[in-house]
N, C-alpha and C positions, 0 to 999 in steps of 0.2 A: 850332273847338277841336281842339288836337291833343294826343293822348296819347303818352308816353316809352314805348320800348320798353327799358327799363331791365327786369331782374327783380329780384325779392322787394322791390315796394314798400312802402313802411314808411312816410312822411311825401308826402303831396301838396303839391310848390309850383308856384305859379301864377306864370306869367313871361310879358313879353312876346313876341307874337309875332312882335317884329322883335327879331334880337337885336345889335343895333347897340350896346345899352351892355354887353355882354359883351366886345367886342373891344378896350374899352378898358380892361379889367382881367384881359385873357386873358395878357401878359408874369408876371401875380404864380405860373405855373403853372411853366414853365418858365426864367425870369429871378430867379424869387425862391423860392419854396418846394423846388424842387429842389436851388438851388445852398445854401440850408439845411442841407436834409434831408442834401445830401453832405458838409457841414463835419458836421454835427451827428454822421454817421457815423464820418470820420475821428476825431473827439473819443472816440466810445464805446470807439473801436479803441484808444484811449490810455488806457482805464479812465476817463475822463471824461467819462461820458453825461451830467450832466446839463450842462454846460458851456454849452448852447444852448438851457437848459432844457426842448424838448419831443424824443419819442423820434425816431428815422428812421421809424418806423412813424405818426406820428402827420403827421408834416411829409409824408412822401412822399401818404401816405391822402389830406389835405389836395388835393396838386398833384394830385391824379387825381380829384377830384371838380369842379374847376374846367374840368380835360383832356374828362374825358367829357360836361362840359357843354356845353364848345364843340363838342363832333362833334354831340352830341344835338342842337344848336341849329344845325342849317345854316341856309342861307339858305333864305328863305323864299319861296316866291311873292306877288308884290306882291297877292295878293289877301288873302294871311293878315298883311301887314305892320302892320294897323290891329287885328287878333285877339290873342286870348292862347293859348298852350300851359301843359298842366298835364304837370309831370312829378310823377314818385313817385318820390322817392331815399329809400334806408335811411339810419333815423336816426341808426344807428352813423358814417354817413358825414360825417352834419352834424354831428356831436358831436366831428370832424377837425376841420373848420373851423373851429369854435366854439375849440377848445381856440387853436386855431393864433394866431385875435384877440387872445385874452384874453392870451396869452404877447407879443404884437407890441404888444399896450396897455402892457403892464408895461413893455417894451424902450423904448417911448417915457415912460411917466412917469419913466425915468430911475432904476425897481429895481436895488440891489446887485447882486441877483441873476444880472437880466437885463442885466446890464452886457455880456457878449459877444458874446448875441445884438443888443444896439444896435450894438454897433461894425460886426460883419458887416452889417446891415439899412446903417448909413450907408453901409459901402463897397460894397453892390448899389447904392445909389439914386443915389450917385452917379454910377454907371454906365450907368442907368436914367434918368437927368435926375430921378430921384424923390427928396424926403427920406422919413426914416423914415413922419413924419404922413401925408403922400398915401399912401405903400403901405398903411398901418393904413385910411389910410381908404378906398381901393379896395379891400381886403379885407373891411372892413367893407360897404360895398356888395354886396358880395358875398352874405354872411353875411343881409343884409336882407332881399337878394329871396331868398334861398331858403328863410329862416326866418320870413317872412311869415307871423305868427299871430294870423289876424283872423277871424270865420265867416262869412265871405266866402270865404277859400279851400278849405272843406269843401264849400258852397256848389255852387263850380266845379266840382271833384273829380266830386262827385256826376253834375253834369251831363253831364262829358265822359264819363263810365265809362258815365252811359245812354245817351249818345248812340251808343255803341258796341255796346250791348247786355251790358254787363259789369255782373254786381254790386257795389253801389258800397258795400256794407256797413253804408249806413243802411238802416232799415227801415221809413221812411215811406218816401211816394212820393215821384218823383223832383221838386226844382226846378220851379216853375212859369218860366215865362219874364221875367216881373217880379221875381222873386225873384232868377235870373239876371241882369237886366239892373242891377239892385239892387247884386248882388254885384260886379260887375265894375268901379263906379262905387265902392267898397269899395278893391277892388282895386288901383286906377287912382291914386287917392288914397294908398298907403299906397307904392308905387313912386316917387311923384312924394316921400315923407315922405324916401325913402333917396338922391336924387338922381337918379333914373332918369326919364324922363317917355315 
């Protein structure tokens, strides 16, 4: 098990330790949520923020949580490719994310609202070989494995912070090893739920 050297962690997710299905939703960072974040910008510049209805602040936050994911998750030694890694992201961060979905669901159900953020999302995906649906739902992927809310991933948490010698902020004792193996099987199961195996 490997821990994130992220600071001020605030939500523990449990991810694979291979990260082979991050590269395949690693373009929504810089191919999609930035070139967003930059219309959504030029639009505020025009007094028309919500025009893309979420803010720069909210779209950019997004692309750097996905960004630092991917550095956080280098490549692994084939010995941890069958393991998991637990990181700890602030939840201010995933509530970027989260918003970001919920705005790209609406652009897809085809909301008044979200009528220009669907237009832009078609003309990225087109560019992308992607339509609206697959980015939604590569970000929705996304959104799974890091909001994985099962107690199974407190579970791990706990483990990897003892295994470290760190306090894991429960105050029973640590994880038995069946409880662990319990969990990861949890785990495993609930990656496999969001497309990931």
């Amino acid at each position: 098990m490997v821990t994130s050297r992220l600071r001020d962690p605030d939500r523990p997710c449990v991810l694979p330790g291979d990260p082979s299905w991050l590269h395949e939703v690693r373009y929504l960072e810089e191919k999609v949520l930035r070139v967003v974040a930059a219309a959504a910008n030029a639009a505020a510049f025009r007094f028309d923020a919500a025009r893309y209805v979420l803010s720069v602040g909210v779209l950019e936050g997004a692309a750097s949580v996905i960004g630092r994911l991917a550095a956080e998750m280098d490549e692994p030694a084939d010995s941890e490719r069958e393991g998991i890694r637990v990181l700890f992201l602030p939840g201010w961060e995933l509530d970027y994310l989260w918003q970001v979905l919920a705005a790209f669901r609406r652009a897809q159900a085809g909301e008044p609202e979200a009528a220009d953020l669907r237009e832009l999302l078609d003309g990225i995906g087109e560019g992308q070989g992607r339509t609206v649906e697959q980015i939604t739902e590569d970000l929705q992927r996304v959104a799974a494995m890091l909001m994985l809310d099962i107690p199974a991933v407190p579970t791990l948490a706990a483990a990897a912070l003892h295994s470290l010698g760190l306090p894991s902020g429960n105050p029973g004792p640590p994880p038995d090893a069946a409880a662990v193996h319990e969990a990861v099987v949890q785990v495993r199961a609930g990656w496999a739920a969001a497309g990931v195996r």
